[in-house]
C-alpha positions as CSV (number, residue, x, y, z in Angstrom):
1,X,52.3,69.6,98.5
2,X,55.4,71.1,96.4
3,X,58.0,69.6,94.0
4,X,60.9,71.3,93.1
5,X,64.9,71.2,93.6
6,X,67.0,73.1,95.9
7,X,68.4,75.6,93.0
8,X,64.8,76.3,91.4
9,X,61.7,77.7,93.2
10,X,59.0,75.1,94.5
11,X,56.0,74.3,92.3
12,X,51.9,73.6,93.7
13,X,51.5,69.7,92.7
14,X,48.2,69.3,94.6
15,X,46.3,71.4,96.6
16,X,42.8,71.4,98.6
17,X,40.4,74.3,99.6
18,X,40.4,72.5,103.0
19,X,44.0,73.4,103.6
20,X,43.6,76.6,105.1
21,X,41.9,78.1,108.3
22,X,41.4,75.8,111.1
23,X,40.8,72.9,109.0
24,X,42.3,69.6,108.8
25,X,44.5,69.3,105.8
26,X,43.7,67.2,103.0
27,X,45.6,66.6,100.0
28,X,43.8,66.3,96.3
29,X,45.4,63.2,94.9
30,X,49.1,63.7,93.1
31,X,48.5,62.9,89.0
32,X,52.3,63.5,88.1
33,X,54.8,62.1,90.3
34,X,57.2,65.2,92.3
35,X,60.6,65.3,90.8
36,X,62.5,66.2,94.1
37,X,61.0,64.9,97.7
38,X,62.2,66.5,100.9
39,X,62.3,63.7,103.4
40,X,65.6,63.2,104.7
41,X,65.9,60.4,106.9
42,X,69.7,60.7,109.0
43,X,71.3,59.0,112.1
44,X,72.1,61.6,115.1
45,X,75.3,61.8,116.3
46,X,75.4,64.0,119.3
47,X,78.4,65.7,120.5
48,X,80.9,63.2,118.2
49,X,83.7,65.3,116.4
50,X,83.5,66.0,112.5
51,X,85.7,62.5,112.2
52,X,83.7,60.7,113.8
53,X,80.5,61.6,112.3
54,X,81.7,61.0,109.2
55,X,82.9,57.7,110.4
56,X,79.1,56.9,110.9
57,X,77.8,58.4,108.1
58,X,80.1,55.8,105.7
59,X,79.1,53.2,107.5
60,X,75.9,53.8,107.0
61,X,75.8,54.8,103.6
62,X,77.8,51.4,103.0
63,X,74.9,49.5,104.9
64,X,72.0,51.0,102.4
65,X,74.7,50.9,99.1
66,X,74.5,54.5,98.3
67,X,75.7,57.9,99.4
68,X,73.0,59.8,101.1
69,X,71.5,63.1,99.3
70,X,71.7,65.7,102.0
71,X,73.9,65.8,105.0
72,X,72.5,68.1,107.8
73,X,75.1,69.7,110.1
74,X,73.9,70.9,113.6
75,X,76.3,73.5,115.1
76,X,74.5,73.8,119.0
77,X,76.4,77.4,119.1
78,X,76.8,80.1,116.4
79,X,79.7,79.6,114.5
80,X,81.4,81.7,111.5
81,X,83.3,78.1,110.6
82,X,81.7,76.4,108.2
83,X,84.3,73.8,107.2
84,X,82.6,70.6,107.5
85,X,79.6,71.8,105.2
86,X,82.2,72.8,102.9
87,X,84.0,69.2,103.0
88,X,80.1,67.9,102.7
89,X,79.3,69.7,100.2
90,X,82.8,69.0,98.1
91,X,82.1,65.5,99.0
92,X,78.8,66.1,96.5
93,X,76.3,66.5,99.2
94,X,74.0,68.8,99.5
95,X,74.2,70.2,103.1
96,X,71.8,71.2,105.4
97,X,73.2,73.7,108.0
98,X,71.4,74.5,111.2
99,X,72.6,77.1,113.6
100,X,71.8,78.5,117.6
101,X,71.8,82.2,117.6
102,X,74.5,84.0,120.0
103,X,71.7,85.5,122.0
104,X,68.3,85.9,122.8
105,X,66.1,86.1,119.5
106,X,65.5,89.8,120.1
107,X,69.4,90.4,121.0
108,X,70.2,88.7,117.5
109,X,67.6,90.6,115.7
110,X,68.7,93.6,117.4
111,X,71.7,93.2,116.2
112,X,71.4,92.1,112.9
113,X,69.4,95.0,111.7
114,X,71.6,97.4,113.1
115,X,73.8,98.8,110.1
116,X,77.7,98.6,110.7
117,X,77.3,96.7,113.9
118,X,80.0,93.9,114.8
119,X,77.3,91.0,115.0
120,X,76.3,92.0,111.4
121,X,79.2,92.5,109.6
122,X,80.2,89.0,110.9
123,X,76.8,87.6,109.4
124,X,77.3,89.8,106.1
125,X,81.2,87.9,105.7
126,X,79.7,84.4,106.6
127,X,77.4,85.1,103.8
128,X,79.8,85.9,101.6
129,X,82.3,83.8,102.1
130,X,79.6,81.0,102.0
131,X,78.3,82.3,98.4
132,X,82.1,82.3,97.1
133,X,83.3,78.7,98.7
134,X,80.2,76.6,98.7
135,X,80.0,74.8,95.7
136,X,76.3,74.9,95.3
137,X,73.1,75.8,97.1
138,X,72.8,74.5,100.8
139,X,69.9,74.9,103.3
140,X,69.9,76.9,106.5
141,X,68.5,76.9,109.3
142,X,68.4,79.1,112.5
143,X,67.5,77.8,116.1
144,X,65.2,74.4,114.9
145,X,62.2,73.5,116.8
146,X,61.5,76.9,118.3
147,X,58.4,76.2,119.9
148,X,60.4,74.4,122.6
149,X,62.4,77.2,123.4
150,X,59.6,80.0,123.5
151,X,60.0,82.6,127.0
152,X,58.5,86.0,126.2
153,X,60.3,87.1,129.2
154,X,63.8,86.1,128.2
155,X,63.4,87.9,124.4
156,X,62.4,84.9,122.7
157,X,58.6,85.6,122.3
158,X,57.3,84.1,119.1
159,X,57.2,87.4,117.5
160,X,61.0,87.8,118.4
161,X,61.7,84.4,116.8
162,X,60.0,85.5,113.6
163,X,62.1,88.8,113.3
164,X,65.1,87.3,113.9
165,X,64.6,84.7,111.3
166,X,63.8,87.3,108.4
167,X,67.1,89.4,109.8
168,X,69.3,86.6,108.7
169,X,67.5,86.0,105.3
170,X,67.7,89.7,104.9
171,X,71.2,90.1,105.7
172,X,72.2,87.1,103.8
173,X,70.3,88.4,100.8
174,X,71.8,92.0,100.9
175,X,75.1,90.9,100.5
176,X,74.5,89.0,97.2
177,X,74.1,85.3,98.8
178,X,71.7,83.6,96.4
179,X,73.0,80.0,97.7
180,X,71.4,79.6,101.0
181,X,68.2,78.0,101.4
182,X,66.4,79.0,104.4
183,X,64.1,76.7,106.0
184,X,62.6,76.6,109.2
185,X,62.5,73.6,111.2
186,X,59.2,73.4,113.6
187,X,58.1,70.6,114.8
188,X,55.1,69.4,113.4
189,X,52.6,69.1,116.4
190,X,52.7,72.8,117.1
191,X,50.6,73.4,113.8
192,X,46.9,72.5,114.9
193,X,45.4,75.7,114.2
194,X,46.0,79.0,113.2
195,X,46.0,80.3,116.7
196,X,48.8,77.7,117.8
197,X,52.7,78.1,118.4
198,X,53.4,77.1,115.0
199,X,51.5,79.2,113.2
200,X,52.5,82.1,115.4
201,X,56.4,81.5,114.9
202,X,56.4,81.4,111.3
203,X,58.6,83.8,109.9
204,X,56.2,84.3,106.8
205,X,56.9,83.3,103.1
206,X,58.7,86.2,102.4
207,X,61.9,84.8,104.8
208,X,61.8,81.6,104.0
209,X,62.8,79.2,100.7
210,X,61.5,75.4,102.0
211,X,59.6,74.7,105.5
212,X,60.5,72.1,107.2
213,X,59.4,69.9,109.9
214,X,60.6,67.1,112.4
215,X,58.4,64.1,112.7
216,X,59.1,62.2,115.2
C-alpha cells in the first residue's frame, strides 16, 4: 500500500512478506492514515463530444456537492491535441490522460526509439508542449487494459506492450517533461501469479510513476 501525491514520489505505508511470489496478498494493518488515496470513481461517457461530457460531469458533480479531484480523458485514437485536458486541468483538475497507440505495440516502439523519426519527433513536441501548457502534473496512460488486446502474432505480444510503454516514458523524459505521470492501467484479474498476463505486461518500475487498475 502507498501514500503520496501526484507531484512527490509514493511512500511504503504497510507492507507484508506475503506480498510477493505466488502468494496471496495481505496487507499489515495501516497505523497512520494515507494522505492522498488513488481511487477515482467517474461516470463513462462513450463517444459524447467534449461539451457534452462536460455537461455530465457538472451534473454530477452538482448531485454529490463537490467538484471531483481527477478527470480522466480517454482519447480511443492517438492524438497530439490535448485541449480538453488542458481546459480540465485549467478548470483545477487534475487530469488523467489515456491514449491508443497509432500502431501495433511493436510498430510504436519501433518507432519511438528510432532517433529523428517522424512518429518521435511528434511524441518529443507533445511532451513538450504538454510540460510548457499544462498547469501541473497530469497522469498518462497508454493503451489501458492490455491484457485484452494481447496477439503475439499481430506485434502486440506482452513483451511488445512492455517496450512500448517504457518508449513513451523515455521519450517523454528525454525531452525535459517532468509533468506526466505514467500509469498503467491493467485490469486487476490478470494478476494471479507471477506467471500470469499481468505480471508479464508490466512495463517494470523503472517506466512507470503510479500502477493502476480497473475494478470492476
Amino acid at each position: 500500500v502507498e501514500s503520496g501525491t501526484v507531484t512527490s514520489p509514493a511512500k511504503i505505508v504497510a507492507s507484508s512478506p506475503q506480498a510477493s511470489g505466488n502468494s496471496f496478498v495481505q496487507f499489515s494493518p495501516v497505523t497512520t492514515p494515507p494522505t492522498f488515496s488513488g481511487i477515482l470513481f467517474g461516470s463513462n461517457v462513450p463517444d459524447r463530444p467534449p461539451v457534452a461530457t462536460s455537461d455530465v460531469l457538472g451534473a454530477v458533480e452538482t448531485q454529490i456537492g463537490r467538484q471531483f479531484d481527477i478527470v480522466r480523458h480517454f482519447r480511443s485514437s492517438w492524438s497530439n491535441s490535448f485541449s480538453q485536458e488542458l481546459t480540465y486541468a485549467n478548470q483545477g483538475y487534475v487530469v488523467h490522460t489515456s491514449y491508443k497507440p497509432w500502431a501495433s505495440w511493436k510498430q510504436t516502439s519501433d518507432d519511438l526509439r528510432t532517433p529523428g523519426s517522424a512518429r518521435r519527433t511528434e511524441v518529443e513536441n507533445m511532451a513538450r508542449a504538454m510540460q510548457t501548457q499544462m498547469p501541473g502534473p497530469f497522469f498518462i496512460t497508454i493503451n489501458h487494459e492490455p491484457e485484452d488486446d494481447i496477439d503475439a502474432a499481430a506485434g502486440k505480444s506482452e513483451q511488445d506492450y512492455s517496450d512500448m510503454f517504457c518508449a513513451f516514458y523515455f521519450v517523454f523524459k528525454s525531452v525535459g517533461n517532468t509533468k506526466a505521470k505514467f500509469a498503467p492501467i491493467p485490469i486487476i484479474d490478470s494478476y494471479v501469479s507471477n506467471q500470469s498476463k499481468g505480471a508479464k505486461i508490466f512495463p517494470g518500475d523503472q517506466c512507470i510513476d503510479w500502477n493502476g487498475a480497473d475494478a470492476y
